[in-house]
PDB file of N, CA, C and O in Angstrom:
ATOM      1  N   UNK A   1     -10.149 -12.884 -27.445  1.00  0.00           N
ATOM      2  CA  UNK A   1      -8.759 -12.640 -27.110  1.00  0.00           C
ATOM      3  C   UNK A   1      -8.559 -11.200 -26.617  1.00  0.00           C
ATOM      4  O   UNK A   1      -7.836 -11.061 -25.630  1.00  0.00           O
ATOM      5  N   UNK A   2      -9.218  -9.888 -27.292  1.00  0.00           N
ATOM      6  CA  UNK A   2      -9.143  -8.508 -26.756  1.00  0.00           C
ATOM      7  C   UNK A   2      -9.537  -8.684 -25.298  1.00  0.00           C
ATOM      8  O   UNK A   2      -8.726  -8.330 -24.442  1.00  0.00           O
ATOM      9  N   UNK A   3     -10.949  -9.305 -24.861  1.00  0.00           N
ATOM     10  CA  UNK A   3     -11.059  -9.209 -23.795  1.00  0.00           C
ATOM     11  C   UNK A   3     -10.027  -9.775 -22.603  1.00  0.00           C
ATOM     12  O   UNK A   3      -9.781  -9.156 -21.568  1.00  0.00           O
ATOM     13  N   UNK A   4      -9.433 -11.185 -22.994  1.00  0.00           N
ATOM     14  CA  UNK A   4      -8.530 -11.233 -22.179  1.00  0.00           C
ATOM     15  C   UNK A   4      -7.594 -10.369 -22.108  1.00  0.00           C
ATOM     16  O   UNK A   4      -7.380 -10.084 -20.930  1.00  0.00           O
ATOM     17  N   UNK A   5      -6.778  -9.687 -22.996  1.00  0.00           N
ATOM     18  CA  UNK A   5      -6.293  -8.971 -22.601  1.00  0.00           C
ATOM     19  C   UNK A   5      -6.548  -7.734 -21.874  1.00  0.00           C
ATOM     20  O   UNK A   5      -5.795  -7.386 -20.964  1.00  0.00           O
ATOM     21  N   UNK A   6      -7.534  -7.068 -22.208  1.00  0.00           N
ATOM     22  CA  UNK A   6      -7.969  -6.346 -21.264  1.00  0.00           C
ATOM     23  C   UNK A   6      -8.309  -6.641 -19.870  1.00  0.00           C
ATOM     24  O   UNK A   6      -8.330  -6.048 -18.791  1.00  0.00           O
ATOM     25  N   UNK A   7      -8.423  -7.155 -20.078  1.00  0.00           N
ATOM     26  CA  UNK A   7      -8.183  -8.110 -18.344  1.00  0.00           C
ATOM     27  C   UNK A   7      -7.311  -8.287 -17.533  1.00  0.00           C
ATOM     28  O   UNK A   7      -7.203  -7.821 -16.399  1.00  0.00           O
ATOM     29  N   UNK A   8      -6.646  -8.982 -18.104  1.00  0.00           N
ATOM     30  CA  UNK A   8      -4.855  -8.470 -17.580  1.00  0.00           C
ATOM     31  C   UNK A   8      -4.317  -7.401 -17.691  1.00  0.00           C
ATOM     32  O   UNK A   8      -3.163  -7.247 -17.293  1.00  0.00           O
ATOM     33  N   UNK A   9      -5.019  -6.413 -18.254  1.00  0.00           N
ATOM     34  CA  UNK A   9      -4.454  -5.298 -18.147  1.00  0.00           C
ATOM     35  C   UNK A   9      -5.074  -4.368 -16.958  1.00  0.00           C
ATOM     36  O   UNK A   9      -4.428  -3.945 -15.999  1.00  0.00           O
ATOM     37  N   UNK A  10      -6.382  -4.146 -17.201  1.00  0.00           N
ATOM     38  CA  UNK A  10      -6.755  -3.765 -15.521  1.00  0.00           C
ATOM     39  C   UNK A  10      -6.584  -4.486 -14.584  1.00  0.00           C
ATOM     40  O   UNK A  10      -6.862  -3.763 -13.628  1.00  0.00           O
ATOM     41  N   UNK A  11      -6.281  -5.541 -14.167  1.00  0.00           N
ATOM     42  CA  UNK A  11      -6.140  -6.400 -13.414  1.00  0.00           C
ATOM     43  C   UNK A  11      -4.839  -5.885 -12.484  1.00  0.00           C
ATOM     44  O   UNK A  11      -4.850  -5.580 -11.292  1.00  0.00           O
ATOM     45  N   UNK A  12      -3.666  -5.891 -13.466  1.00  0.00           N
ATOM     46  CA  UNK A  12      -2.299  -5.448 -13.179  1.00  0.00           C
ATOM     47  C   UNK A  12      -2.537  -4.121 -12.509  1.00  0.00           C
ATOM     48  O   UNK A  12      -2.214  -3.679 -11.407  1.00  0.00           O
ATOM     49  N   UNK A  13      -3.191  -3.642 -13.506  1.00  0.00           N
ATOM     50  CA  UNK A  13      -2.963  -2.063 -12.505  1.00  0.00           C
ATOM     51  C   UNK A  13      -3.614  -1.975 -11.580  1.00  0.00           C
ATOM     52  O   UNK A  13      -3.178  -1.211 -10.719  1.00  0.00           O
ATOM     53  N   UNK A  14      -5.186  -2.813 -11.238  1.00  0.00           N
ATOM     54  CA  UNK A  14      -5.431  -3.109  -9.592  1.00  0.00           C
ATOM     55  C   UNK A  14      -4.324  -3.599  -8.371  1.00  0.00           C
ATOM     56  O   UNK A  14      -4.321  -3.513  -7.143  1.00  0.00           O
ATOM     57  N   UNK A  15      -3.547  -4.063  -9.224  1.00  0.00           N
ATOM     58  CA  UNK A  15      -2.437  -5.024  -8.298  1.00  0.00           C
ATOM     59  C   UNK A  15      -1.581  -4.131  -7.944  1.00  0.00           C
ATOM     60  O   UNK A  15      -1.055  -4.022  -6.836  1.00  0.00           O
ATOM     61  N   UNK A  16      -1.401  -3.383  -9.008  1.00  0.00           N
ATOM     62  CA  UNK A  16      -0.163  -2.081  -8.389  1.00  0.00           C
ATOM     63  C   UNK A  16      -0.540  -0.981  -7.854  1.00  0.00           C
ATOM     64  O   UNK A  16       0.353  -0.296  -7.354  1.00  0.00           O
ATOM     65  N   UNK A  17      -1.895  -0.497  -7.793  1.00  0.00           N
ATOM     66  CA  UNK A  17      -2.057   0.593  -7.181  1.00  0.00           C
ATOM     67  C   UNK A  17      -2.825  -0.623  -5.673  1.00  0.00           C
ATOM     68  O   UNK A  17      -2.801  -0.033  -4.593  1.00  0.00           O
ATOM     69  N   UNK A  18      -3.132  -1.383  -5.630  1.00  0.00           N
ATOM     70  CA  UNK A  18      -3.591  -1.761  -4.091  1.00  0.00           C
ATOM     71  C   UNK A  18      -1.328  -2.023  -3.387  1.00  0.00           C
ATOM     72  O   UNK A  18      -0.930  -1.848  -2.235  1.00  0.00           O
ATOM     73  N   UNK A  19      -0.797  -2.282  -4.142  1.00  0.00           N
ATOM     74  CA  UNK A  19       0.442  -2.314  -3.579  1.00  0.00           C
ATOM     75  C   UNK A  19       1.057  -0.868  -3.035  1.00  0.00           C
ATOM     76  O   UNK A  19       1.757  -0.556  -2.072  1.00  0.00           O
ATOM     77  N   UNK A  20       0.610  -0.341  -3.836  1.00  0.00           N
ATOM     78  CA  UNK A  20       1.413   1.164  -3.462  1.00  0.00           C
ATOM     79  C   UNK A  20       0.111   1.938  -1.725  1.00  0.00           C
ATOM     80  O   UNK A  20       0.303   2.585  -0.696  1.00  0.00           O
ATOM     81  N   UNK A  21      -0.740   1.468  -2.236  1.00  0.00           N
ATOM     82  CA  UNK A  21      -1.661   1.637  -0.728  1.00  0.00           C
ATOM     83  C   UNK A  21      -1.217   1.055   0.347  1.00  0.00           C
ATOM     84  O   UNK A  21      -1.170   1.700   1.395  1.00  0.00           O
ATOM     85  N   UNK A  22      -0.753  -0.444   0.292  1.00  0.00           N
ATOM     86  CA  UNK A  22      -0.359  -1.029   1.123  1.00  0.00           C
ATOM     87  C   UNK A  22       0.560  -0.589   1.626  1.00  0.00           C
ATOM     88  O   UNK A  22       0.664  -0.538   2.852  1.00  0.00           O
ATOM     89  N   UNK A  23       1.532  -0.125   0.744  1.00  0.00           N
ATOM     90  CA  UNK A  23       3.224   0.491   1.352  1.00  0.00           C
ATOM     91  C   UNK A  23       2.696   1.493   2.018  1.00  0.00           C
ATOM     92  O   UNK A  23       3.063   1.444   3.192  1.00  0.00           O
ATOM     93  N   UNK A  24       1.996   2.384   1.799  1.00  0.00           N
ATOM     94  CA  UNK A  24       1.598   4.123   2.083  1.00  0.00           C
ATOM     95  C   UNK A  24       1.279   3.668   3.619  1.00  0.00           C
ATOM     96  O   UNK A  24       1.923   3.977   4.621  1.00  0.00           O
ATOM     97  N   UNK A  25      -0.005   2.768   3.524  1.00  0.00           N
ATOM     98  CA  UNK A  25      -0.198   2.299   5.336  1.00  0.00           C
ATOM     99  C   UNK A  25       0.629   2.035   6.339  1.00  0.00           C
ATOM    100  O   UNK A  25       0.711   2.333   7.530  1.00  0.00           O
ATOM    101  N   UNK A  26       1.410   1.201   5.323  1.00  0.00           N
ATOM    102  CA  UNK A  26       3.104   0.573   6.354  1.00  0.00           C
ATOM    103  C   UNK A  26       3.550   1.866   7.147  1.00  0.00           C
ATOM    104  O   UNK A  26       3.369   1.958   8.361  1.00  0.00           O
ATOM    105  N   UNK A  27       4.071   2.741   6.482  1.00  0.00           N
ATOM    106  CA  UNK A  27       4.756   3.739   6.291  1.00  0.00           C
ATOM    107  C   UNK A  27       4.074   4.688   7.450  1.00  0.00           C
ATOM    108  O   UNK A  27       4.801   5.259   8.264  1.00  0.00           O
ATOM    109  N   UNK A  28       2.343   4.859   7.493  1.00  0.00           N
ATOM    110  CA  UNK A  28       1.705   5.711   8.122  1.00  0.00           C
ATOM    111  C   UNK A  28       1.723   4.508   9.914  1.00  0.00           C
ATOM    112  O   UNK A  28       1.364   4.911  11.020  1.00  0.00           O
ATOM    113  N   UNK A  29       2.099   3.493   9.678  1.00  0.00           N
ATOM    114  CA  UNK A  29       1.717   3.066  10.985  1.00  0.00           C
ATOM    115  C   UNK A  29       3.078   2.570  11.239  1.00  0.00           C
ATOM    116  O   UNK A  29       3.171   1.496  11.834  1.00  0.00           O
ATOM    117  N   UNK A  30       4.073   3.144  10.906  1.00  0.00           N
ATOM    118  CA  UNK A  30       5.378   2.768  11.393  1.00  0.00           C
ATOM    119  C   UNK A  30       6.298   4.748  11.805  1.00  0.00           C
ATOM    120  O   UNK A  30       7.384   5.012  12.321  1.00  0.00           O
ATOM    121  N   UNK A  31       5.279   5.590  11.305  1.00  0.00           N
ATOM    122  CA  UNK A  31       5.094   6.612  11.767  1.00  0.00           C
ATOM    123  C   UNK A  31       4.651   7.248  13.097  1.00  0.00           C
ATOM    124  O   UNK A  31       5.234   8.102  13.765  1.00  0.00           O
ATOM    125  N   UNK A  32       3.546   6.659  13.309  1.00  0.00           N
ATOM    126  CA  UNK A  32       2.999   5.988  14.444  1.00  0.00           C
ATOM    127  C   UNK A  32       3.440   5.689  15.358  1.00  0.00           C
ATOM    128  O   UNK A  32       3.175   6.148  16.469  1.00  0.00           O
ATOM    129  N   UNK A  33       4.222   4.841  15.092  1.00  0.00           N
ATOM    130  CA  UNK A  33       4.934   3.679  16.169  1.00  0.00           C
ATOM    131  C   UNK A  33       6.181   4.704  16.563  1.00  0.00           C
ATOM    132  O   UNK A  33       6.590   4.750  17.723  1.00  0.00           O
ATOM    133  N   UNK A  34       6.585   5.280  15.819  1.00  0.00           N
ATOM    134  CA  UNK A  34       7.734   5.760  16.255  1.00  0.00           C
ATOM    135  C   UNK A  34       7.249   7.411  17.618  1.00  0.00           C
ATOM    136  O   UNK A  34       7.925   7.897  18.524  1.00  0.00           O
ATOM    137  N   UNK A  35       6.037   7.719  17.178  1.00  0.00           N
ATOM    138  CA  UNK A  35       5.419   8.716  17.998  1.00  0.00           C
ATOM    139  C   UNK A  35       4.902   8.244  19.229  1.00  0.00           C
ATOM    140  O   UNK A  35       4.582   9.036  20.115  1.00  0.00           O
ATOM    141  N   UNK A  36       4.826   7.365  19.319  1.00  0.00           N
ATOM    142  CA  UNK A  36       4.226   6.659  20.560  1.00  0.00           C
ATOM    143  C   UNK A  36       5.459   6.182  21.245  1.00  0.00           C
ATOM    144  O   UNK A  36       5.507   6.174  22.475  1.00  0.00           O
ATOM    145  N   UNK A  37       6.518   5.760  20.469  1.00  0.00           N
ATOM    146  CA  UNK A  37       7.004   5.020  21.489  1.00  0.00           C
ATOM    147  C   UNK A  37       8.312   6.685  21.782  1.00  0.00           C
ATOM    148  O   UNK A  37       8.750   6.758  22.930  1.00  0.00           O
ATOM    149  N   UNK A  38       8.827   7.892  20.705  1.00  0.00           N
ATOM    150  CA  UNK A  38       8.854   8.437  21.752  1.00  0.00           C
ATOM    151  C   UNK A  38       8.637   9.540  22.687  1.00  0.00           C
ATOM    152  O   UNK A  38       9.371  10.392  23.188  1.00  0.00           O
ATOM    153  N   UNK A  39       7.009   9.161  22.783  1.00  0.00           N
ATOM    154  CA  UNK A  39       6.156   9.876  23.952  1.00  0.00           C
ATOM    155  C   UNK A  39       6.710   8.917  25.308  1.00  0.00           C
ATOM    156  O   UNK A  39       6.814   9.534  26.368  1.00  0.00           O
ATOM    157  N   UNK A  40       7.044   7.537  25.311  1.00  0.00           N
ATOM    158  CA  UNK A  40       6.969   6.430  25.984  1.00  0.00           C
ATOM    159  C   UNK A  40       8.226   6.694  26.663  1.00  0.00           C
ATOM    160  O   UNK A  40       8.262   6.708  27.893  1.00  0.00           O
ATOM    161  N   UNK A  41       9.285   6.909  25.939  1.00  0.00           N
ATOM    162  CA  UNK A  41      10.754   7.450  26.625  1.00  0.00           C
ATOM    163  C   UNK A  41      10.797   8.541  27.039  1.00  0.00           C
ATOM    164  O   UNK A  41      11.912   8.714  27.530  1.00  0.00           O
ATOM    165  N   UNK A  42      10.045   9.615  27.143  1.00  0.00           N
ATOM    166  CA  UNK A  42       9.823  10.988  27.682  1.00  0.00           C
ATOM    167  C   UNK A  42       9.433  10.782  29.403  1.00  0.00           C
ATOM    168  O   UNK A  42       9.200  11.766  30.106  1.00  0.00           O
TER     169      UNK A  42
END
C-alpha cells in the first residue's frame, strides 16, 4: 500500500511539472509569433 502511494505521489508531480513546461512553450512560441508577424507588417 506505501508503495502505491508513493506512486501517485510522484506521478502527480510528473504531471504538474510536465504541465507547467507545456504552458512555458505555449507562451515562448506565441512570443514568437507575435515577432514575426510584426516584422511581417513592417
Amino acid at each position: 500500500m506505501k508503495n502505491l502511494i508513493t506512486l501517485l505521489i510522484v506521478s502527480s508531480v510528473f504531471l504538474l511539472s510536465a504541465c507547467n513546461t507545456v504552458k512555458g512553450v505555449g507562451q515562448d512560441i506565441q512570443k514568437a509569433g507575435e515577432k514575426i508577424e510584426g516584422a511581417a507588417k513592417k
